[in-house]
PyMOL commands that place a pseudoatom at each C-alpha (Angstrom):
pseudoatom trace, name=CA, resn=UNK, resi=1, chain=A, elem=C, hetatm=0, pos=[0.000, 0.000, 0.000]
pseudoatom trace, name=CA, resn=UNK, resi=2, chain=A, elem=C, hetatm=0, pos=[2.933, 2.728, -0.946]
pseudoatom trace, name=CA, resn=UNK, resi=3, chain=A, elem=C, hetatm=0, pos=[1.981, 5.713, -2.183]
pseudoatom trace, name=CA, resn=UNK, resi=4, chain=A, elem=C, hetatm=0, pos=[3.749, 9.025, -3.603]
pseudoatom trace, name=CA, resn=UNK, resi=5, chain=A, elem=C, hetatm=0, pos=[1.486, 12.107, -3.089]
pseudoatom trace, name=CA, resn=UNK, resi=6, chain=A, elem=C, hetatm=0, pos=[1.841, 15.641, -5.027]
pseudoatom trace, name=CA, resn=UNK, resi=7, chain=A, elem=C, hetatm=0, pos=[-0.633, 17.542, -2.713]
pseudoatom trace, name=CA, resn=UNK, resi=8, chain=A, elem=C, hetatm=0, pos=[-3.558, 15.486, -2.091]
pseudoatom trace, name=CA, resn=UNK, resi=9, chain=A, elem=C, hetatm=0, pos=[-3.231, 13.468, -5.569]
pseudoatom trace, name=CA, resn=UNK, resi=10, chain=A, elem=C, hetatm=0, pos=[-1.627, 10.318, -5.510]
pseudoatom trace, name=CA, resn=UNK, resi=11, chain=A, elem=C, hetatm=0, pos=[1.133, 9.656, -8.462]
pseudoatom trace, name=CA, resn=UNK, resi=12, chain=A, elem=C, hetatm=0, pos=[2.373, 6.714, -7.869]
pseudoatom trace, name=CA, resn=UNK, resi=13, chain=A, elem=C, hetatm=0, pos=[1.096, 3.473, -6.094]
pseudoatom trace, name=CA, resn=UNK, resi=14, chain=A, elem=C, hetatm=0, pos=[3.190, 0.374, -5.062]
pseudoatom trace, name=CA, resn=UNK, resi=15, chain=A, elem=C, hetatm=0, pos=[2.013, -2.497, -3.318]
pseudoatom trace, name=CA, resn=UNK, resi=16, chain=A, elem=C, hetatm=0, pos=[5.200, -3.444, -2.128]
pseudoatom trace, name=CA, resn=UNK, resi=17, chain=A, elem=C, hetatm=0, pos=[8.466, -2.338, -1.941]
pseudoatom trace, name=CA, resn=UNK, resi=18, chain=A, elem=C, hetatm=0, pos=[11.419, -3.980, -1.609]
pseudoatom trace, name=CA, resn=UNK, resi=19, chain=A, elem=C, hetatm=0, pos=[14.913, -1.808, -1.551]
pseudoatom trace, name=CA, resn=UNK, resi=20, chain=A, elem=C, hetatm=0, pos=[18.623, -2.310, -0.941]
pseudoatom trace, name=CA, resn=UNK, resi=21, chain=A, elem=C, hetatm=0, pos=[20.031, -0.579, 1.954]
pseudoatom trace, name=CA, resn=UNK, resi=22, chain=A, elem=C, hetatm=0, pos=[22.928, 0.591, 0.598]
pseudoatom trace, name=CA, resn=UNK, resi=23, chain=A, elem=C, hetatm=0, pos=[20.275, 2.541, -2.778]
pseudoatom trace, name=CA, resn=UNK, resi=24, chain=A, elem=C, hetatm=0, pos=[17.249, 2.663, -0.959]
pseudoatom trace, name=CA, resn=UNK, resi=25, chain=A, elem=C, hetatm=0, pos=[15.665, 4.977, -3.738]
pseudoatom trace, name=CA, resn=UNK, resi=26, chain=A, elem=C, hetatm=0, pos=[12.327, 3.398, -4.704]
pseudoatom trace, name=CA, resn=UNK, resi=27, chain=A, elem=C, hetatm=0, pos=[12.758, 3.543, -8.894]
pseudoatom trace, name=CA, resn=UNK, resi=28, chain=A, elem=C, hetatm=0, pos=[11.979, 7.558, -9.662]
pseudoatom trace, name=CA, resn=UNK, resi=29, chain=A, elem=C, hetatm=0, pos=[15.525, 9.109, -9.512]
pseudoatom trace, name=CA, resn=UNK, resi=30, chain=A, elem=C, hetatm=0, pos=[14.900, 12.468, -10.713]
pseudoatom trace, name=CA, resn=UNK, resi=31, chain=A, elem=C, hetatm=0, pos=[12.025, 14.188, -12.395]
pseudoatom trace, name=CA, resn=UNK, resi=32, chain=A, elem=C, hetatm=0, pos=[12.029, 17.811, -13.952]
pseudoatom trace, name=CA, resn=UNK, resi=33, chain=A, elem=C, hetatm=0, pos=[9.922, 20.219, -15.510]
pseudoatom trace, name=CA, resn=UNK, resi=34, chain=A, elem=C, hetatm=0, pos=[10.643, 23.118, -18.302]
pseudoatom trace, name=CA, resn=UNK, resi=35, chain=A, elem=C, hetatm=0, pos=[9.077, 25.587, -21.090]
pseudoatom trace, name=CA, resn=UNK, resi=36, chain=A, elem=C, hetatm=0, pos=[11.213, 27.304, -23.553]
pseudoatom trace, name=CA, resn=UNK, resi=37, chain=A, elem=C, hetatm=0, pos=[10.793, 28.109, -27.136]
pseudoatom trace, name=CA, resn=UNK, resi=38, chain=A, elem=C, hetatm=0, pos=[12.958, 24.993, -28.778]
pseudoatom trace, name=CA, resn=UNK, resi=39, chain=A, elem=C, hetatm=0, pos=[10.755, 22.017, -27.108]
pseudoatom trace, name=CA, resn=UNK, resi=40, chain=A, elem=C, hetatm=0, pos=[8.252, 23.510, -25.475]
pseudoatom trace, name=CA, resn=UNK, resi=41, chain=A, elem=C, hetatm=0, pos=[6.928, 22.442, -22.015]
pseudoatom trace, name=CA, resn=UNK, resi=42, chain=A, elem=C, hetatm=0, pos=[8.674, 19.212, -21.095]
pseudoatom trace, name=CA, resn=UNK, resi=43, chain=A, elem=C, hetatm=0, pos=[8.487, 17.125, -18.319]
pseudoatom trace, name=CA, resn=UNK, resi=44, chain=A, elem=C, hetatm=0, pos=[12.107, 15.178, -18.001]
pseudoatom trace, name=CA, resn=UNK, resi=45, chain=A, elem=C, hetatm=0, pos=[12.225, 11.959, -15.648]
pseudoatom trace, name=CA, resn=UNK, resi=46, chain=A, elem=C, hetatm=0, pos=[15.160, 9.279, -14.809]
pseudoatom trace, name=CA, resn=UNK, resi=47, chain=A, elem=C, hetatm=0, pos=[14.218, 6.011, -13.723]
pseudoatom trace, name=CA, resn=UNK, resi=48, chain=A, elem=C, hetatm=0, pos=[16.602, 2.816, -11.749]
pseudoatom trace, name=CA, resn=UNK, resi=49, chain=A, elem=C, hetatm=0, pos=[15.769, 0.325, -14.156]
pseudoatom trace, name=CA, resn=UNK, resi=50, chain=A, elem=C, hetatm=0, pos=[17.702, -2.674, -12.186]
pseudoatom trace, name=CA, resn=UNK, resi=51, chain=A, elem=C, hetatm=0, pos=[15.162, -1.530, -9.407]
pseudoatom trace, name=CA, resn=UNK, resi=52, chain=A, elem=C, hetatm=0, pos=[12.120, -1.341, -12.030]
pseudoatom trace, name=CA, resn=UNK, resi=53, chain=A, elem=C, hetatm=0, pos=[12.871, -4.758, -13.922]
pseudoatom trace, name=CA, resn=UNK, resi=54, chain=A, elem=C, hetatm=0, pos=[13.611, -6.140, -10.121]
pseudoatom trace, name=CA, resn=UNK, resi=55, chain=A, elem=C, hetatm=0, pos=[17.030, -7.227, -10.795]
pseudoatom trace, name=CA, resn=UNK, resi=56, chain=A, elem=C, hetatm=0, pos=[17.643, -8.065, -7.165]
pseudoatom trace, name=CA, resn=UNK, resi=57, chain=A, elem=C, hetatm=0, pos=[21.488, -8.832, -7.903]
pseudoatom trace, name=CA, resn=UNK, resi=58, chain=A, elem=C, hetatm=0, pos=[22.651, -6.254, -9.834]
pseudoatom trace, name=CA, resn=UNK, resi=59, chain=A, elem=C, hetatm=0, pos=[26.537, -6.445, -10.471]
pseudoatom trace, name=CA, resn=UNK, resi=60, chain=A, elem=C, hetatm=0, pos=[28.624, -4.206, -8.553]
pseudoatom trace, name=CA, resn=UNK, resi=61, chain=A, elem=C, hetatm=0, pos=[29.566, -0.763, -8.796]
pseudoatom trace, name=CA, resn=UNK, resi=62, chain=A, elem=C, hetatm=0, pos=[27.516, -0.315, -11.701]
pseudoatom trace, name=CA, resn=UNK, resi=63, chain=A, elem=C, hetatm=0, pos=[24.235, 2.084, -12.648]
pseudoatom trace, name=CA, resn=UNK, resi=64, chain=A, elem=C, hetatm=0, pos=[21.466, 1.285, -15.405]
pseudoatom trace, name=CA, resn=UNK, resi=65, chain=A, elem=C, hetatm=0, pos=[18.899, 4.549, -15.288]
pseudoatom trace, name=CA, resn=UNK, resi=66, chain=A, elem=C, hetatm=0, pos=[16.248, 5.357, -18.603]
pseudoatom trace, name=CA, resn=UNK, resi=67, chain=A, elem=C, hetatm=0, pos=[15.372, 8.710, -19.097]
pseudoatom trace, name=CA, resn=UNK, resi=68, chain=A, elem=C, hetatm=0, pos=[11.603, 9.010, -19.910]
pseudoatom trace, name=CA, resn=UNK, resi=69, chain=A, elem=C, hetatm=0, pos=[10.937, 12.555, -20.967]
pseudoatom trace, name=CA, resn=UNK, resi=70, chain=A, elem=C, hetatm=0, pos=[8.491, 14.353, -22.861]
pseudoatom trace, name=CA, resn=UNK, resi=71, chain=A, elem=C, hetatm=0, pos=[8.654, 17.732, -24.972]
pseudoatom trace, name=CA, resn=UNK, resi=72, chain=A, elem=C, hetatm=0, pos=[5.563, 18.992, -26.153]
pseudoatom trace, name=CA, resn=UNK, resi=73, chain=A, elem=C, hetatm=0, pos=[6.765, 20.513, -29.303]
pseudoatom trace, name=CA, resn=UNK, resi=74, chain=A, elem=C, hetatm=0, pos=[9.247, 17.729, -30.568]
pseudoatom trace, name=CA, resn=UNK, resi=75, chain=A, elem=C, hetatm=0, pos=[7.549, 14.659, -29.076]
pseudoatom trace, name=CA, resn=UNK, resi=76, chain=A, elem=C, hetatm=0, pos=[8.562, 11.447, -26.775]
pseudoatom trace, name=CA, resn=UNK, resi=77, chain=A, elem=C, hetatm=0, pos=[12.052, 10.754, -25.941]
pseudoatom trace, name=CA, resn=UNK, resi=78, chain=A, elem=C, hetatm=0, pos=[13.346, 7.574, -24.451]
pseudoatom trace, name=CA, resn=UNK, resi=79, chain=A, elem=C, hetatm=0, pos=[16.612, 6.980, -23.103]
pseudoatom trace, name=CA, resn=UNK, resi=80, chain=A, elem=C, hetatm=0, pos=[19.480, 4.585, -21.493]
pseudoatom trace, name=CA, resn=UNK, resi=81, chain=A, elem=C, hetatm=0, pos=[22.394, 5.221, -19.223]
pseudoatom trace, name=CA, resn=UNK, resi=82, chain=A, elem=C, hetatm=0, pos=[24.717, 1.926, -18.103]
pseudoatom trace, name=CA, resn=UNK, resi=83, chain=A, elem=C, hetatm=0, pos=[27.865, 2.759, -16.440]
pseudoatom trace, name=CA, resn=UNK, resi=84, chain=A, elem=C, hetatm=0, pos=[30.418, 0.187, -14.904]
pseudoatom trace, name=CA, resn=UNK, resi=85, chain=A, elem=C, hetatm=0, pos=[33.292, 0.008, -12.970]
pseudoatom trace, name=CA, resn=UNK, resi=86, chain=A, elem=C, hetatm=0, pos=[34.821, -3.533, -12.403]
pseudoatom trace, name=CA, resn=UNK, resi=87, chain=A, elem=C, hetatm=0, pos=[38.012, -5.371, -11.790]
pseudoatom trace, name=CA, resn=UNK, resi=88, chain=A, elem=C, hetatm=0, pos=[37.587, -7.725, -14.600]
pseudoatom trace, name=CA, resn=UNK, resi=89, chain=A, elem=C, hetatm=0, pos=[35.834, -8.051, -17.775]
pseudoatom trace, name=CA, resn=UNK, resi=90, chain=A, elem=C, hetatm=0, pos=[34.837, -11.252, -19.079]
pseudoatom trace, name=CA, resn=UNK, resi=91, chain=A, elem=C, hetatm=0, pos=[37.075, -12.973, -17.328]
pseudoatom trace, name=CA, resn=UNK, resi=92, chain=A, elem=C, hetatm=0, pos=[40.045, -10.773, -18.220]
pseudoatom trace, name=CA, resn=UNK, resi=93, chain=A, elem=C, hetatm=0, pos=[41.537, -8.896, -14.723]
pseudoatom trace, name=CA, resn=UNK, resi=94, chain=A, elem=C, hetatm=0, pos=[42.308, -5.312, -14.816]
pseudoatom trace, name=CA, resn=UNK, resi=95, chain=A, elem=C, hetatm=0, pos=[40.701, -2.037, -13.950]
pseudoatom trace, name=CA, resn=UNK, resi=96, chain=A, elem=C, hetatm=0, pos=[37.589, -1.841, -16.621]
pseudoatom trace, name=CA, resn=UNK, resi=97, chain=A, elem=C, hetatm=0, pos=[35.099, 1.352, -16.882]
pseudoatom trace, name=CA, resn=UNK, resi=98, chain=A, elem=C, hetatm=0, pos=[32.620, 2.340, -19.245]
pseudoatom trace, name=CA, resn=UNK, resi=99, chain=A, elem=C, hetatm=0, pos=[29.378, 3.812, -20.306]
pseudoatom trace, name=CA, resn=UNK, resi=100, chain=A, elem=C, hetatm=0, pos=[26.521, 3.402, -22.457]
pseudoatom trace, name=CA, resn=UNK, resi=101, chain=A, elem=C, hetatm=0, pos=[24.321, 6.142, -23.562]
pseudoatom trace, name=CA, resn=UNK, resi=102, chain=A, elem=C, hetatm=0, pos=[21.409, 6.104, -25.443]
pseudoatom trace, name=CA, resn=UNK, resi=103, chain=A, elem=C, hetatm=0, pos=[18.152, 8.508, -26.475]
pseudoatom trace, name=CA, resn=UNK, resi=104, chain=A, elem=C, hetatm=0, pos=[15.969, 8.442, -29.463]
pseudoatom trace, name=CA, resn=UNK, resi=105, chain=A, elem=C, hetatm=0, pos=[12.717, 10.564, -30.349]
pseudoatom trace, name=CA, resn=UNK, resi=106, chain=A, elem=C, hetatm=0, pos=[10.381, 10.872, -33.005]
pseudoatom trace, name=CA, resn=UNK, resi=107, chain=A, elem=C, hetatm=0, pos=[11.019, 14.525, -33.753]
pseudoatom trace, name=CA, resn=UNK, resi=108, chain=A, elem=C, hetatm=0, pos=[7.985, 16.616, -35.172]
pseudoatom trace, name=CA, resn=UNK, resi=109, chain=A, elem=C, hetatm=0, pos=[10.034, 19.950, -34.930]
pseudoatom trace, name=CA, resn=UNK, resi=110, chain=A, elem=C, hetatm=0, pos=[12.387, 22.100, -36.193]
pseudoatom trace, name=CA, resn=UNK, resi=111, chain=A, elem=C, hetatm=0, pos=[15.601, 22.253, -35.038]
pseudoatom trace, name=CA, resn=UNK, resi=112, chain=A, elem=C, hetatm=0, pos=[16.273, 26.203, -33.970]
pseudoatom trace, name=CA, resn=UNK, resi=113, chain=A, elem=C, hetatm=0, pos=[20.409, 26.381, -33.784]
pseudoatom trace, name=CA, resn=UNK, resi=114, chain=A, elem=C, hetatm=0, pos=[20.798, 30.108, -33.796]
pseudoatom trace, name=CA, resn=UNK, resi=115, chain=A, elem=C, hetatm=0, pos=[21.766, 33.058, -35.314]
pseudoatom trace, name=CA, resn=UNK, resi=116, chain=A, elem=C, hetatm=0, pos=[20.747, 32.038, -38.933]
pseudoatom trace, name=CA, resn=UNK, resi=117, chain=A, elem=C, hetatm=0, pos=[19.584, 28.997, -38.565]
pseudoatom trace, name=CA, resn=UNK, resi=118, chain=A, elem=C, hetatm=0, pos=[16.114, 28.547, -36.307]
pseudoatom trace, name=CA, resn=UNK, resi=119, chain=A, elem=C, hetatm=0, pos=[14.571, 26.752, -38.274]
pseudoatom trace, name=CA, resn=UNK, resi=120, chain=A, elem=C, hetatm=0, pos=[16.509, 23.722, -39.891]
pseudoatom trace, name=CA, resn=UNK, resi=121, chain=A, elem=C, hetatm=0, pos=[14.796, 21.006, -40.787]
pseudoatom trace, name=CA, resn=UNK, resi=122, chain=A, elem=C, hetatm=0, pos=[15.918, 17.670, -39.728]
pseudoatom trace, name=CA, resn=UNK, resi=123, chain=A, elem=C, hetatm=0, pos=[16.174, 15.155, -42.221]
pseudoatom trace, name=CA, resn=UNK, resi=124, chain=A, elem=C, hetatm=0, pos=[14.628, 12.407, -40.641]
pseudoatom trace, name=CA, resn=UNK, resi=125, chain=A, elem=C, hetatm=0, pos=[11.376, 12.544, -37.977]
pseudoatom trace, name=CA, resn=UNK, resi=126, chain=A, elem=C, hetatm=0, pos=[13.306, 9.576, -36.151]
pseudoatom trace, name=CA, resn=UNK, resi=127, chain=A, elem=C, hetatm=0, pos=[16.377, 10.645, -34.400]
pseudoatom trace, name=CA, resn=UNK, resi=128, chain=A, elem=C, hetatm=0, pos=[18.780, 9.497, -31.590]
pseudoatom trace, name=CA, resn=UNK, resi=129, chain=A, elem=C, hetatm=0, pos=[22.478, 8.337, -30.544]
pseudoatom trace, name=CA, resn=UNK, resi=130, chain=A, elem=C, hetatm=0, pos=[24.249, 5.535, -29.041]
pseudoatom trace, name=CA, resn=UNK, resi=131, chain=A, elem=C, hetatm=0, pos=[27.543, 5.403, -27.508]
pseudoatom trace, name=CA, resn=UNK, resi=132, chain=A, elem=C, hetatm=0, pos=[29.556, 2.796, -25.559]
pseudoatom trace, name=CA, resn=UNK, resi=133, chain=A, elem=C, hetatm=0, pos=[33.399, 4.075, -24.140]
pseudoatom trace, name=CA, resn=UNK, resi=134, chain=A, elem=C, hetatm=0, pos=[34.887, 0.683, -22.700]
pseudoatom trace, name=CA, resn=UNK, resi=135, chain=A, elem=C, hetatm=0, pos=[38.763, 1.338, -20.743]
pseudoatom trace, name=CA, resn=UNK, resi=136, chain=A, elem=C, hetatm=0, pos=[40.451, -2.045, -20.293]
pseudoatom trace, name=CA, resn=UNK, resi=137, chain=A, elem=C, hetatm=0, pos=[43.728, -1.259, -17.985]
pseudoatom trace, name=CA, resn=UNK, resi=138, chain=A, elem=C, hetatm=0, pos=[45.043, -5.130, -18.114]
pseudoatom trace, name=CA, resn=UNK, resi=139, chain=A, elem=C, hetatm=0, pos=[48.889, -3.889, -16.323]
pseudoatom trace, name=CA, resn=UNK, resi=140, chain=A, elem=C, hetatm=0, pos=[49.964, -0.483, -15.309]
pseudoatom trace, name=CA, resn=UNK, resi=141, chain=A, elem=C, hetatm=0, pos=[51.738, -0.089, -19.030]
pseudoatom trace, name=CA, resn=UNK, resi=142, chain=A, elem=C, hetatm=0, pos=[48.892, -1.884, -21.373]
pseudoatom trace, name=CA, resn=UNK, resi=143, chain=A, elem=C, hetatm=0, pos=[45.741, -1.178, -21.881]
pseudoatom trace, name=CA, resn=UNK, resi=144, chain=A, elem=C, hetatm=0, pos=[42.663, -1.214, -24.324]
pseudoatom trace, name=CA, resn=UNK, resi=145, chain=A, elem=C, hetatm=0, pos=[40.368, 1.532, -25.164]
pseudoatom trace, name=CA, resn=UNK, resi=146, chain=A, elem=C, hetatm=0, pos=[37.324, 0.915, -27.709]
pseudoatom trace, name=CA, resn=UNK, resi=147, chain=A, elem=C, hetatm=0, pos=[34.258, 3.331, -28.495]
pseudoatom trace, name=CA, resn=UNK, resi=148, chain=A, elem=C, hetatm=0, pos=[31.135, 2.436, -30.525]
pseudoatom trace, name=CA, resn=UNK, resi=149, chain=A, elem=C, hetatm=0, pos=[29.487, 5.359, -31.787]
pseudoatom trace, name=CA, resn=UNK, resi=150, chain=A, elem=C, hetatm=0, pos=[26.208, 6.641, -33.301]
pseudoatom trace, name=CA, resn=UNK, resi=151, chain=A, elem=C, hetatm=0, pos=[24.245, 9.708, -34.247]
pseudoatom trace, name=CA, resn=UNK, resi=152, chain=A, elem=C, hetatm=0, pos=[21.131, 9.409, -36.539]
pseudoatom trace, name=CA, resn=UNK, resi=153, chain=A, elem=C, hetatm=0, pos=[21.115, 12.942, -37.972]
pseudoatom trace, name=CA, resn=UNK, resi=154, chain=A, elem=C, hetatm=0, pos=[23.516, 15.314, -38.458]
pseudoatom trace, name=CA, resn=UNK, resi=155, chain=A, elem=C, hetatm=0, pos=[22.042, 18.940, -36.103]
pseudoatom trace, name=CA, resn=UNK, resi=156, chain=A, elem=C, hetatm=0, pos=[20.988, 15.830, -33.394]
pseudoatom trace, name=CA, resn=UNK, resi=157, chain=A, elem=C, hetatm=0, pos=[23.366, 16.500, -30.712]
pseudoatom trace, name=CA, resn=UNK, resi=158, chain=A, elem=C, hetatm=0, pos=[24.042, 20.208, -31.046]
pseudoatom trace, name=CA, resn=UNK, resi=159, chain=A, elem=C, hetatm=0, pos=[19.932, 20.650, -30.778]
pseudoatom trace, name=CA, resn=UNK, resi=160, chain=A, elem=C, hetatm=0, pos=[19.147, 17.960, -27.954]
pseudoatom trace, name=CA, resn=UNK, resi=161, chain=A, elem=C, hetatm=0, pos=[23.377, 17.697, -26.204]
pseudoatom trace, name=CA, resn=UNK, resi=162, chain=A, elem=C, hetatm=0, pos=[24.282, 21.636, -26.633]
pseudoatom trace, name=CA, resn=UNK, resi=163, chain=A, elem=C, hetatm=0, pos=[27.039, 21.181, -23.684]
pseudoatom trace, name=CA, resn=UNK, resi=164, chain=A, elem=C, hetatm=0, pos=[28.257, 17.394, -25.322]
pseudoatom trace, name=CA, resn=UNK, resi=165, chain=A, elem=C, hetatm=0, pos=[28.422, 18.653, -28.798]
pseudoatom trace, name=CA, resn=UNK, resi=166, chain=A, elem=C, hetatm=0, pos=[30.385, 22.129, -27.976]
pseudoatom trace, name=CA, resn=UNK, resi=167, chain=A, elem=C, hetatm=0, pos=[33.099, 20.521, -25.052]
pseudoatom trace, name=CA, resn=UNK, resi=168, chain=A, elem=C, hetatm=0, pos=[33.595, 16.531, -26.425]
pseudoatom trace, name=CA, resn=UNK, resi=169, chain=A, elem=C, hetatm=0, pos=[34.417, 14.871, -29.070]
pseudoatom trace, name=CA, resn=UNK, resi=170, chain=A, elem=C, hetatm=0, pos=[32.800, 13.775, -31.910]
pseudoatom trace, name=CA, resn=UNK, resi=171, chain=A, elem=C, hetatm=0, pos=[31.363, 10.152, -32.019]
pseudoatom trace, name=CA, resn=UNK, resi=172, chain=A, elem=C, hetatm=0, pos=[33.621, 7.534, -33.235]
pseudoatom trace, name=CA, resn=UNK, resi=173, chain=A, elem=C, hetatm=0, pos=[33.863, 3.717, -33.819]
pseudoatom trace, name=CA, resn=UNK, resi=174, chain=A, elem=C, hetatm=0, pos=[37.471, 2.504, -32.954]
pseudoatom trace, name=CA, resn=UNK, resi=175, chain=A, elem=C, hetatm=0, pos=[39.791, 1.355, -30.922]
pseudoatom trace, name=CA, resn=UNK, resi=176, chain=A, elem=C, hetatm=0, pos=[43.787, 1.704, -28.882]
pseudoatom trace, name=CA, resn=UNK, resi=177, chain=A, elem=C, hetatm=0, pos=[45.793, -0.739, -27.842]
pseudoatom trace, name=CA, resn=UNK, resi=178, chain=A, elem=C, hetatm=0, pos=[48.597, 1.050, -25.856]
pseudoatom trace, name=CA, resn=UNK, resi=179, chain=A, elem=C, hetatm=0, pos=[51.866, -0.450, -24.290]
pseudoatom trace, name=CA, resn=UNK, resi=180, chain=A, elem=C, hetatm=0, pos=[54.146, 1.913, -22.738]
pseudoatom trace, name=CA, resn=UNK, resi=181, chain=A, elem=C, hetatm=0, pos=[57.671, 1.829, -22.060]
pseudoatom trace, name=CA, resn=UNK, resi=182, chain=A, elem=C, hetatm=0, pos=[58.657, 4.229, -19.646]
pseudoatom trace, name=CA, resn=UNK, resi=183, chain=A, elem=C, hetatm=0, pos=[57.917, 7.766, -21.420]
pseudoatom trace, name=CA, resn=UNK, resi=184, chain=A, elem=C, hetatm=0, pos=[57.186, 6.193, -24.602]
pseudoatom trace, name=CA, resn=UNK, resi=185, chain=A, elem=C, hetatm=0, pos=[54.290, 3.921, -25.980]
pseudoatom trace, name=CA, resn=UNK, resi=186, chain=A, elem=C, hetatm=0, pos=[53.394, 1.913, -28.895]
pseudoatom trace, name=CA, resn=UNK, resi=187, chain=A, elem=C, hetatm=0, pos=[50.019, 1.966, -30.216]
pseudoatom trace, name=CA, resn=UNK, resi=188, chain=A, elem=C, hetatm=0, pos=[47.871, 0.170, -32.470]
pseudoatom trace, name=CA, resn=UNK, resi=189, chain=A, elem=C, hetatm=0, pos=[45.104, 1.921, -33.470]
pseudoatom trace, name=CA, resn=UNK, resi=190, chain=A, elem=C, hetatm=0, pos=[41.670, 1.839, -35.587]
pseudoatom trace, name=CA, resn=UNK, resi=191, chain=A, elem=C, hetatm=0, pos=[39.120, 3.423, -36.384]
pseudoatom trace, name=CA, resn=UNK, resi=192, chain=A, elem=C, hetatm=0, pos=[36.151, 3.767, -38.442]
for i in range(1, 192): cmd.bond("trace and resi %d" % i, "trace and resi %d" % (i + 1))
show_as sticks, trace
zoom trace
């Protein structure tokens, strides 16, 4: 018989709950709400999906949130966050890290990017991005480094990711393989 209350109207309702001690969140982890001109009113919410699919053992020191938000000029937008940090991968020992990102929409807007260009349309309704960044540390001197990248229009991150698109880099597929001697290193390198 849980309930979350705004005033006197209940939101949500769970008949039980069961929680870990050391997260004891109950599945909402942030919700937000917003008006401008771009995407109109939008209500922005980021969900602990190991705690909303009941994954009771969830690996450690690792995070899986979706991001359920909704702009009222643009549409529905779903997303996916997945970071790790583990002392092996797959077997393999080593300091590992990584993240997976994720978001997608069905866009029925314009994309307004400034100065001369407010309004640019995109060139698909359907738009989005995936990204995976795996570090592999196997010794002190070698280590792997691999990225999966992908953006489904080209004005998609600059209109939805303003601060990703202007500070990193772009989206690749590759990967390093680093040994270093010392102060130098030899690398092999790909990418796509």
């Amino acid at each position: 018989g849980n309930r979350v209350y705004v005033g006197n109207v209940p939101l949500f309702y769970w008949p039980r709950i069961r929680t870990s001690l050391d997260e004891p969140n109950f599945y909402l982890r942030s919700v937000s709400f917003g008006n401008d001109r771009i995407f109109g009113a939008q209500v922005r919410t980021r969900w602990d999906l190991h705690q909303l699919f009941g994954i009771r053992r969830k690996p450690p020191n690792t995070s899986w949130l979706g991001d359920v938000d909704y702009l009222s000029d643009r549409g529905l937008g779903l997303g996916s966050e997945y970071t790790y940090r583990r002392s092996s991968f797959l077997g393999t020992p080593g300091n590992v890290e990584g993240v997976y990102r994720s978001w997608f929409i069905r866009d029925s807007g314009v994309d307004n990017l400034g100065r001369d260009r407010r309004t640019v349309m995109p060139e698909s309704e359907n738009r989005g991005m995936w990204f995976l960044n795996h570090r592999h540390q196997f010794t002190r001197d070698f280590e792997l480094k691999a990225e999966l990248g992908y953006v489904r229009t080209r004005n998609f991150l600059e209109q939805y990711f303003q601060q990703e698109w202007d500070w990193n880099k772009d989206y690749t597929t590759g990967f390093l393989f680093e040994r270093r001697f010392g102060n130098q290193a030899l690398d092999l390198w790909s990418e796509v």
